[in-house]
C-alpha positions in Angstrom: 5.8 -3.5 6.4 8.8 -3.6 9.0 8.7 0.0 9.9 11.8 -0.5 11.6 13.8 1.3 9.1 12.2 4.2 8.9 12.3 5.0 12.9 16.0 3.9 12.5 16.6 6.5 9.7 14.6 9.3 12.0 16.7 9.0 14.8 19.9 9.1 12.9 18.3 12.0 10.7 16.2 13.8 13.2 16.3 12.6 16.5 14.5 10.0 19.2 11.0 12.0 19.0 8.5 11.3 16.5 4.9 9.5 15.7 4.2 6.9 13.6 1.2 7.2 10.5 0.2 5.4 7.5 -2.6 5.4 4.9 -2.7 2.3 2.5 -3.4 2.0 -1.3 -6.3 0.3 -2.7 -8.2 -1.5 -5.3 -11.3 -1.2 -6.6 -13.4 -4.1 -7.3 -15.7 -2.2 -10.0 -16.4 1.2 -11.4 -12.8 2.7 -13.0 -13.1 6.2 -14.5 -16.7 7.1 -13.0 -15.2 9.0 -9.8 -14.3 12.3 -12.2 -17.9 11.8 -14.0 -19.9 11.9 -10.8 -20.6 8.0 -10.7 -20.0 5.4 -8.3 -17.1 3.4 -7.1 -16.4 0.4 -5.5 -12.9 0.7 -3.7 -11.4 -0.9 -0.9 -8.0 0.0 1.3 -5.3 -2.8 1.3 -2.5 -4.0 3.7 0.1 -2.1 1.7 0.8 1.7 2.3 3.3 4.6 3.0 4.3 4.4 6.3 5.6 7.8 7.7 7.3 8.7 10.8 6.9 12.8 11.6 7.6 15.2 14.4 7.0 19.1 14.8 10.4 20.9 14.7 9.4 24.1 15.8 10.6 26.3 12.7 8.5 27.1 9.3 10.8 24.6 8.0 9.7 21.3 6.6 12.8 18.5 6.1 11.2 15.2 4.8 13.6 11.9 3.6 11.9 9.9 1.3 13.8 6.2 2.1 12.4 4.9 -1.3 13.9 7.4 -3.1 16.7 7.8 -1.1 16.7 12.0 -1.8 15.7 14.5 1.2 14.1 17.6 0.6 13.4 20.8 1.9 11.2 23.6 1.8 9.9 25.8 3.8 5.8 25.8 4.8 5.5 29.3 3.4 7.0 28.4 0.2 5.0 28.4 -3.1 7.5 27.0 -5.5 7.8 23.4 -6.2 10.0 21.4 -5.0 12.4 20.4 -7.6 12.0 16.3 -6.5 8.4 14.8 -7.8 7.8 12.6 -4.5 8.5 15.8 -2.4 5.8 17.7 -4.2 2.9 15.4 -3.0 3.9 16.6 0.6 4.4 19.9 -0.4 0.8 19.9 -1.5 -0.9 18.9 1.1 1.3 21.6 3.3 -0.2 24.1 0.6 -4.0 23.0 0.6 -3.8 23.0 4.4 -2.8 26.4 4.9 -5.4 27.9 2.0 -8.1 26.7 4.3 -6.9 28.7 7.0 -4.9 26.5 9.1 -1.6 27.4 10.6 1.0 24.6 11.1 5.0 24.8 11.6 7.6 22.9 10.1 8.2 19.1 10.6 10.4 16.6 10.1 9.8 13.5 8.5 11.1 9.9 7.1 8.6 7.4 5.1 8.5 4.6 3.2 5.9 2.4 1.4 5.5 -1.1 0.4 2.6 0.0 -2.4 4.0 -1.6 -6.1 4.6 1.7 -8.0 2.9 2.5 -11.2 0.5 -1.3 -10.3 -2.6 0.9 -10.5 -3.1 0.7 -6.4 -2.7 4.4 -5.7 1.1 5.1 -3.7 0.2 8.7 -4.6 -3.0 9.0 -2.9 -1.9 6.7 0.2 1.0 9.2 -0.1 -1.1 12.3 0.6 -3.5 10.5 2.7 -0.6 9.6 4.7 0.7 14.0 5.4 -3.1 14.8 5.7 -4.3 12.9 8.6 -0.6 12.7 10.4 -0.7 17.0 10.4 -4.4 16.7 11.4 -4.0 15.1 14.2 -0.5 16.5 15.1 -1.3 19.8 15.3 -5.0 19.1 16.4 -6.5 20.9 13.4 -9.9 18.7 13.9 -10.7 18.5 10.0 -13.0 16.0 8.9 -11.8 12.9 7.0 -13.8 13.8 3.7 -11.4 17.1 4.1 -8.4 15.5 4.3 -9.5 13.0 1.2 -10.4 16.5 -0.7 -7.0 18.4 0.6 -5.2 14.8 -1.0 -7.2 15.2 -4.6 -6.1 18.5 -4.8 -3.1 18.0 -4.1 -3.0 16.0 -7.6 -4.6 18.7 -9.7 -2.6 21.6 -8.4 1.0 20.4 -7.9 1.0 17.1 -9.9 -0.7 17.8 -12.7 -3.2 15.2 -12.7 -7.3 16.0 -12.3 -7.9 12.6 -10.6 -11.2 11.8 -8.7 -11.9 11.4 -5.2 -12.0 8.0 -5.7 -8.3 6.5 -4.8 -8.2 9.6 -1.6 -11.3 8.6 -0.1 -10.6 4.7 -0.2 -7.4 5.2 1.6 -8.7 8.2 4.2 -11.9 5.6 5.0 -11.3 1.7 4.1 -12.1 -0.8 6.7 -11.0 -4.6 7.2 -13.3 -7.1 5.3 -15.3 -4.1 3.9 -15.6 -2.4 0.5 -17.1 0.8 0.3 -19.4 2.0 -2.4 -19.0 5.8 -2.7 -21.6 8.4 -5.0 -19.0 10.5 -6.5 -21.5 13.2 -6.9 -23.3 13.2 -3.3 -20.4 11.9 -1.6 -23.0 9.2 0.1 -21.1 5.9 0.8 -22.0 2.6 2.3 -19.7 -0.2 3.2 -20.5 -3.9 2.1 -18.6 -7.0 3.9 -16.3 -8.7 1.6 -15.1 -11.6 2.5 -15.5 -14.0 0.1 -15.2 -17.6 0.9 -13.8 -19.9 -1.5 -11.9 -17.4 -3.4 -9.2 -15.2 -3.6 -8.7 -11.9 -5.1 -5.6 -11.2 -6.6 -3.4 -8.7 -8.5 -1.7 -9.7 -11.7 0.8 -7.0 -12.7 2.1 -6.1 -16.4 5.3 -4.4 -14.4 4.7 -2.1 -17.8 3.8 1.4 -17.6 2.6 3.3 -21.2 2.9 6.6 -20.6 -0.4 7.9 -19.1 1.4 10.9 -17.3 -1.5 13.2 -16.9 -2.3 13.8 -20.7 -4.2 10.8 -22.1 -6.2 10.6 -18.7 -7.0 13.8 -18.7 -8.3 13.8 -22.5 -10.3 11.2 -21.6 -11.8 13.5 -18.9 -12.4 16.0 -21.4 -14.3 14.0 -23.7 -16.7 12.8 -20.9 -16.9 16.6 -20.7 -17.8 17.5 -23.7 -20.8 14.7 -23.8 -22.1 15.6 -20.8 -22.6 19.3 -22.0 -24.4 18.3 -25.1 -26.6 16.0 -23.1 -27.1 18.4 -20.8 -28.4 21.3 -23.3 -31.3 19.0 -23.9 -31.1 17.5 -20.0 -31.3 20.1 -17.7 -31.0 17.3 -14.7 -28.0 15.9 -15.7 -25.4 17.3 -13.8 -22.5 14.7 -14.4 -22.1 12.2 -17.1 -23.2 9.1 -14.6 -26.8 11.1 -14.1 -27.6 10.8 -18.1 -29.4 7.1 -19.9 -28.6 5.3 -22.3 -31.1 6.6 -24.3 -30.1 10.3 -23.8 -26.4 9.1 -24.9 -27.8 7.8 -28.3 -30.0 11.1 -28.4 -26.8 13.3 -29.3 -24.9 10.6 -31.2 -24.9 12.3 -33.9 -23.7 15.5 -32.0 -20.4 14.4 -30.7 -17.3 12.4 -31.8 -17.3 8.9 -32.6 -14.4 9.1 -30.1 -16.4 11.2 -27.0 -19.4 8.4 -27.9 -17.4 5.6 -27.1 -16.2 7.1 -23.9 -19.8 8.1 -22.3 -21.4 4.4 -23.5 -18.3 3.1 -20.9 -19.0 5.7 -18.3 -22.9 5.4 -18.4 -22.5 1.2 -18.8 -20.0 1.2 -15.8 -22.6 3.1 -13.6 -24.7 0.0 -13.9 -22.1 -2.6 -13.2 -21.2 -1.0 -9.9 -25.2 -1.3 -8.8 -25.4 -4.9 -10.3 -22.2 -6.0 -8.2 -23.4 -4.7 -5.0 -26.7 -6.5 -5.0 -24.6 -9.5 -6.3 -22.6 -9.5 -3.4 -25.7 -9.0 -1.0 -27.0 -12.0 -2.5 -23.1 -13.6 -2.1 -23.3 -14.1 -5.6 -20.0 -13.7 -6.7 -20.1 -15.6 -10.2 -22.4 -12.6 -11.4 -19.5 -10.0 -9.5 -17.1 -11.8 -12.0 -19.3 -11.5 -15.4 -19.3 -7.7 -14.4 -15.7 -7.6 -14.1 -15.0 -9.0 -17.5 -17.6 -6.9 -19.6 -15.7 -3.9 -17.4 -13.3 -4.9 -19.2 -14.1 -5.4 -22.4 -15.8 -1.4 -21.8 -12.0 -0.1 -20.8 -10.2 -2.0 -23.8 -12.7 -1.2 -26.6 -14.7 2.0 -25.5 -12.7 3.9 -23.2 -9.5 2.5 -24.3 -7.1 2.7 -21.9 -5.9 -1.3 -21.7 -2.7 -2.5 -23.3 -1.8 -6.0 -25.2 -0.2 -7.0 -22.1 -3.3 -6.1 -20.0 -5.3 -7.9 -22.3 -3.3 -10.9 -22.7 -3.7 -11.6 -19.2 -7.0 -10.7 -18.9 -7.6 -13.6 -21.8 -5.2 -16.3 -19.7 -8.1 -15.3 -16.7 -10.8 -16.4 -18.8 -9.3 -19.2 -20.4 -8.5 -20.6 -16.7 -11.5 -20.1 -15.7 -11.4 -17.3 -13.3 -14.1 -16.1 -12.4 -14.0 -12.0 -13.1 -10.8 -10.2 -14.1 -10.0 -6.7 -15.5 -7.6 -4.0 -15.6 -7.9 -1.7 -12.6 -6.9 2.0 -12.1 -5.9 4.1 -14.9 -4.8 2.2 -17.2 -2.6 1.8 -19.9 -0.6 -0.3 -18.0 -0.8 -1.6 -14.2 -2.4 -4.4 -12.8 -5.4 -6.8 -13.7 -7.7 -7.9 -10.5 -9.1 -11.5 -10.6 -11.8 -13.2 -8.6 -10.3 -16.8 -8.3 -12.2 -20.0 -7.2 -9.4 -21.2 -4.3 -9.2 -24.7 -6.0 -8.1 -23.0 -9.3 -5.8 -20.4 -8.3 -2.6 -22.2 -8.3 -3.3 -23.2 -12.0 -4.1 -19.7 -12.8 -0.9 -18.4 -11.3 1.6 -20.7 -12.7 -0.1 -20.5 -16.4 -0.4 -16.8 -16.2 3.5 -16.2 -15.3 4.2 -19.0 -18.0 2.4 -17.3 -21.4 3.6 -14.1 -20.2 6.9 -14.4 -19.9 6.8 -16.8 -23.3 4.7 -13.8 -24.7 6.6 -10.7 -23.3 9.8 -12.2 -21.8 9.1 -11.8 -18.2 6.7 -12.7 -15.4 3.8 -10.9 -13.9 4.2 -9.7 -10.9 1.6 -11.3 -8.0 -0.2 -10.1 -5.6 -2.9 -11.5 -2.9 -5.0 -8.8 -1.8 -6.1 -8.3 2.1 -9.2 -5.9 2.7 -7.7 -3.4 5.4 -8.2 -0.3 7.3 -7.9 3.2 6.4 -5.1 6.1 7.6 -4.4 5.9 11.0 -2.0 6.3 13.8 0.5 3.1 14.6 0.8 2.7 17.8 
């Protein structure tokens, strides 16, 4: 992104002093909706962000421009109602969840701006937060670690946005790195990055441009579901601390004990777990055929079991498969959003022009493309 506007809109705003941040979005090749249930992910960052420019201006008070948006707002650091602007909360936050752990910082002034496709499933929000986190660490030399500032970012979401996320879509943007994806446990907090870099294909983003309302309610049932499962399995499992730590076998245990609803849910969650595993000793063994037969039964597990797809999502997941892509699925929460494809190089111009053509015969517009480039983390521009 041309940052150019941003440091134009700062001086006019704010004045010639100020430092330059940014934190990217990201996608994640495998493992949707295991993060909250203590499972692995599969995430990686990507060269689209929030791109912030921020100074100190010596007060308690914090004046931030949002160029997107094109609203200011301010509020004072000490301040513990919300802002009245939803964009302006997410800063807020992290100004909150910094000072509850004890750190002191003073007011700032900022203008930012971000290139990440809203509501496309690749996480403005947490590249958002990720972005205020690691720009007031490192102003005001507060030395937190990064897994802090990914945790200060995730709550951040469940205390002033309203949605109990996981630390998935925070930690991907606090930690990616080029040509890598990194497989975190959700639970342990372990992670290991794996080169990606496939040659001879392309990953790529198909977007719906629809958005069903998720909000916070329908993702957070979900969450509660998983929940309830993982207590009844646990009354019987006294090692099971999280739904990813329970079998198969202990899921069809208390099938009889739970909804047909909460069922369906855990056989995704505990299925998914597996998929992650298979596609990282796919891709050690640069296998990415089998990385694509995991995508689509991911799928399949998020439209049928966990049920969070939509017609469109489907649709285009079906135009994938009938084109002979590879892998494909819907990625992030769901219920709207963006499906990621592994494409053979030789087939992807095929792909693209068919999938844009039955769309927009079938929903009366296009999808929405985008190539995907692996990239680094939050950082300071120089």
């Amino acid at each position: 992104m041309d940052t150019t506007i941003i440091k134009d809109k700062f001086r006019l705003l704010f004045g010639d002093k100020f430092y330059m941040y940014t934190s990217p979005g990201r996608i994640n090749l495998i493992g949707e909706h295991t993060d909250y249930n203590g499972g692995y992910v599969f995430p990686g960052a990507i060269d689209k962000g929030i791109y912030a420019a921020i100074y100190p201006n010596a007060t308690q008070q914090v004046r931030a421009f949002s160029l997107d948006y094109n609203e200011q707002s301010v509020f004072e650091t000490t301040e513990k109602d919300l802002p009245s602007q939803p964009w302006a909360r997410y800063i807020f936050g992290v100004v909150r969840e910094i000072k509850k752990r004890g750190f002191e910082i003073s007011g700032f002034d900022t203008v930012f701006a971000g290139d990440v496709p809203l509501g496309a499933g690749m996480s403005s929000s947490a590249a958002l937060e990720s972005t205020f986190a690691y720009a007031l660490n490192d102003i005001f030399s507060l030395n937190m670690d990064k897994l802090t500032l990914a945790y200060i970012g995730q709550a951040t979401e469940h205390n002033y946005c309203g949605v109990k996320c996981g630390i998935m879509d925070q930690f991907a943007s606090v930690f990616g790195k080029k040509n890598s994806l990194v497989r975190l446990n959700c639970a342990t907090m372990e992670y290991e990055y794996f080169p990606f870099n496939p040659q001879g294909y392309k990953l790529v983003l198909t977007d719906t441009c629809v958005k069903h309302e998720l909000a916070s309610s329908a993702y957070n049932r979900r969450r509660e579901s998983c929940e309830r499962v993982c207590e009844v399995i646990k009354s019987r499992h006294q090692e099971v601390k999280f739904l990813s730590d329970a079998t198969m076998s202990m899921l069809q245990e208390v099938k009889n004990h739970v909804s047909d609803e909460d069922y369906l849910r855990a056989l995704y969650v505990i299925g998914e777990k597996q998929r992650v595993l298979d596609v990282c000793k796919a891709l050690e063994n640069n296998d990415y055929e089998t990385v694509g037969k995991c995508m689509y039964a991911t799928h399949k597990g998020m439209s049928k079991e966990y049920e969070v797809s939509c017609s469109e999502l489907d649709f285009l997941n079906d135009v994938a498969k009938d084109c002979g892509v590879s892998g494909s699925r819907v990625m992030g929460g769901g219920f709207g959003g963006c499906t990621i494809n592994l494409v053979k190089e030789e087939l992807y111009d095929n792909f693209i022009a068919t999938a844009r053509n039955k769309f927009s015969e079938k929903f009366g517009k296009e999808p929405k493309v985008y190539d995907v480039v692996i990239s680094d983390g939050s950082r300071k521009l120089e």
